[in-house]
PAKOL-248903 format. One record per residue (C-alpha): x, y, z; residue number from 1. Coordinates in nm, 3 decimals. Layout:
BEGIN
+---------+---------+---------+-----+
|    east |   north |      up | num |
+---------+---------+---------+-----+
|       X |       Y |       Z | NUM |
...
+---------+---------+---------+-----+
end
This chain:
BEGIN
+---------+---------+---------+-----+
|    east |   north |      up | num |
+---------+---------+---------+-----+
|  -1.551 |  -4.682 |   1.347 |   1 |
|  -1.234 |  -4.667 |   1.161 |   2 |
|  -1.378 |  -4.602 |   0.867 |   3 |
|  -1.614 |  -4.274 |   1.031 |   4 |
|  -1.282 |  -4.148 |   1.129 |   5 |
|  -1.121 |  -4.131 |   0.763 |   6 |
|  -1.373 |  -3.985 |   0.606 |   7 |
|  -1.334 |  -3.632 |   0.485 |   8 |
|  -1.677 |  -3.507 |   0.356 |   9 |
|  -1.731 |  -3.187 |   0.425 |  10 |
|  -1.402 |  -3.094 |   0.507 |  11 |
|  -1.386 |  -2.843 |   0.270 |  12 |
|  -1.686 |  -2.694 |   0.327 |  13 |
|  -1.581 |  -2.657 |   0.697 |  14 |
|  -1.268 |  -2.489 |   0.568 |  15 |
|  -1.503 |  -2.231 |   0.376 |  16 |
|  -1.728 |  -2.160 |   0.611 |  17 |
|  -1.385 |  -2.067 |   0.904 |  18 |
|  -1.204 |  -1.827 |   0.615 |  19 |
|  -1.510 |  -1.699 |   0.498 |  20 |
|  -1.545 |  -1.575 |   0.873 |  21 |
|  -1.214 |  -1.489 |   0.944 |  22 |
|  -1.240 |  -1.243 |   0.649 |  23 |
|  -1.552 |  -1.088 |   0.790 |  24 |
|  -1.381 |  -1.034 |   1.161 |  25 |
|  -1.104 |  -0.889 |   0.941 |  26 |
|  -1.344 |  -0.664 |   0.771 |  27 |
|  -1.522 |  -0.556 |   1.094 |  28 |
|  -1.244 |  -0.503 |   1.245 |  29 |
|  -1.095 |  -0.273 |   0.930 |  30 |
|  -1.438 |  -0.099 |   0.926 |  31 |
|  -1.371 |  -0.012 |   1.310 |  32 |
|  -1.039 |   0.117 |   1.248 |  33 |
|  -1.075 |   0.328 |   0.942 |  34 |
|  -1.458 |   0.329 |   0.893 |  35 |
|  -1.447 |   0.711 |   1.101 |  36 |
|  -1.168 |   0.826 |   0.852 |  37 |
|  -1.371 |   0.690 |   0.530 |  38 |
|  -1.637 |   0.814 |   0.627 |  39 |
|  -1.508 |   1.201 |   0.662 |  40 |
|  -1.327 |   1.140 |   0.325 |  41 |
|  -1.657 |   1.117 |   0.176 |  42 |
|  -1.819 |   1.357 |   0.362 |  43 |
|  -1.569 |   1.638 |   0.236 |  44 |
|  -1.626 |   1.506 |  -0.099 |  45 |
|  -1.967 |   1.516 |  -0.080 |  46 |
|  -1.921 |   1.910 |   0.038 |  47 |
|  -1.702 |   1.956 |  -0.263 |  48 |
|  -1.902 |   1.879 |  -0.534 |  49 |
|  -2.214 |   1.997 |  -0.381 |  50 |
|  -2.024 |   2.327 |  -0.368 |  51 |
|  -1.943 |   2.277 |  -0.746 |  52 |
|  -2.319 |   2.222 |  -0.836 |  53 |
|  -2.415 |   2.535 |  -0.680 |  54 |
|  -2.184 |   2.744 |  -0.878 |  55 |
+---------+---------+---------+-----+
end
């Protein structure tokens, strides 16, 4: 039993996987923030040079 108990296999892997999904929550939550604001940014751009290409 003792022996079950020290063993660390897969410990990294477990530490992977729980950053790897704390940076998604952090990116979901950064896309529900700003996402409105980024996505007006590159709507106005998108106006912009579509107004250039028709001059």
């Amino acid at each position: 039993m003792m022996k079950l108990l020290r063993d660390r296999c897969g410990a990294q892997m477990i530490e992977y996987v729980i950053l790897v999904g704390v940076v998604a929550l952090l990116a979901i939550a950064a896309f529900q923030k700003f996402g409105f604001k980024v996505r007006s940014a590159v709507d106005t751009q998108a106006v912009k040079v579509s107004k250039d290409d028709d001059e």
